[in-house]
N, C-alpha and C positions, 0 to 999 in steps of 0.2 A: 430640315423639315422632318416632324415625326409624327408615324402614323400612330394613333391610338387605336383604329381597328385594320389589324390586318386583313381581312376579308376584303375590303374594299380596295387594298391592294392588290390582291388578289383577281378578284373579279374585274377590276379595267386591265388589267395585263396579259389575262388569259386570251381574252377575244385577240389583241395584239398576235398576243404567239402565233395563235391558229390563221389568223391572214397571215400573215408570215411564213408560217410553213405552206399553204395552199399556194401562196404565189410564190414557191421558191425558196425559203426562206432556209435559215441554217442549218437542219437538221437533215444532213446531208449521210444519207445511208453508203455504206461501202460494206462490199463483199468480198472475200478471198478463200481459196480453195488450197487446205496443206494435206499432205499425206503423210499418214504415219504407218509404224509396221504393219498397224493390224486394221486401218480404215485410213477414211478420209474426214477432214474436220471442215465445216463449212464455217467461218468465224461474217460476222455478222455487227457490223458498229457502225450506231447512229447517236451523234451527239446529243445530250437531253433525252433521251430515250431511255423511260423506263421498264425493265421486264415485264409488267404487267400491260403493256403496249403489243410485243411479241408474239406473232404466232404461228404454231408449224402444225402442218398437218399432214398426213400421207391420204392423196389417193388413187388406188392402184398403183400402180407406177412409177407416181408424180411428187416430188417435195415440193410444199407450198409454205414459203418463210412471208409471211407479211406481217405490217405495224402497222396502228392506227393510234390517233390519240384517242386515250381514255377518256374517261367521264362522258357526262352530259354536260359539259361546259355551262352548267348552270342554266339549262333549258332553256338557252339560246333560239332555237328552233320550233319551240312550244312543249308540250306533254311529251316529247317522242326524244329517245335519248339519242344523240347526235354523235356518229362514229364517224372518222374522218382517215380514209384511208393516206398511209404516209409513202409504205412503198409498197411491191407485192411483186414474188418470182418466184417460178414454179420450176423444176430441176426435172428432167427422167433420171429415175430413180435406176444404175445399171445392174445387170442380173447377176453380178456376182456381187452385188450388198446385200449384207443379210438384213432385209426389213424392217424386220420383228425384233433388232436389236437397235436399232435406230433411236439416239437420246437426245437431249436436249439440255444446255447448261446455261444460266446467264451467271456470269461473274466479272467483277471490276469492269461495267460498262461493253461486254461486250457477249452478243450473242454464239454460242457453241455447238452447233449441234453435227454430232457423232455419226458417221455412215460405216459400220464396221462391213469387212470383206464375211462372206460367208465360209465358215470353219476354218477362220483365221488364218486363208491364204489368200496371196497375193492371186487373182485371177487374170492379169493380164501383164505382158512381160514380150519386151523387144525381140524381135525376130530376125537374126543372122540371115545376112544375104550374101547366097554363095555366090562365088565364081566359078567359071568353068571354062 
């Protein structure tokens, strides 16, 4: 079978995705925490999930990574453009990360973002326990 307007493929498909994802569906977000000399990298991947989905924001404190689907899914919902939260997690942010250098990368499907140490030391480090 072939479509002569793609749109209309489109348009029944999307509504698809989006039940889909609201009740569960594949786009299965996963988080993981590395540490490198000079910070820590919060990496961030969700299948189907495009950048322009992602969002981080600091306040005070706090890292807030969430996704939502884009668009107005074709005003599904009438005039009002319909954001459809996918995931949403908020970090405390610790006092030896320098804030103000905190970045953000998306590349090859996976979200990046940078918590550099403040003046590029390690501020926290095991502590020997004496004997006596």
């Amino acid at each position: 079978m072939r479509f002569e307007h793609k749109n209309i493929l489109s348009d029944f498909i999307r509504p698809i995705d989006l039940l889909n994802t609201i009740n569960g569906g594949v786009s299965m977000t996963t988080m993981k925490l590395s540490e490198t000399d000079n910070g820590f990298v919060l990496h961030v991947t969700a299948p189907t999930v495009e950048a322009e989905a992602f969002n981080v924001f600091i306040d005070s404190n706090k890292l807030i990574v969430f996704s939502e689907l884009p668009g107005d899914l074709n005003n599904m919902a009438g005039p009002y453009p319909v954001r459809i939260p996918m995931f949403h997690h908020s970090f405390d942010i610790p006092g030896f990360v320098n804030i103000g250098q905190i970045e953000a990368v998306y590349e090859e499907g996976e979200l990046k973002v940078f918590l550099p140490f403040k003046d590029g030391t390690k501020a926290h480090r095991k502590i020997d326990i004496q004997e006596f």
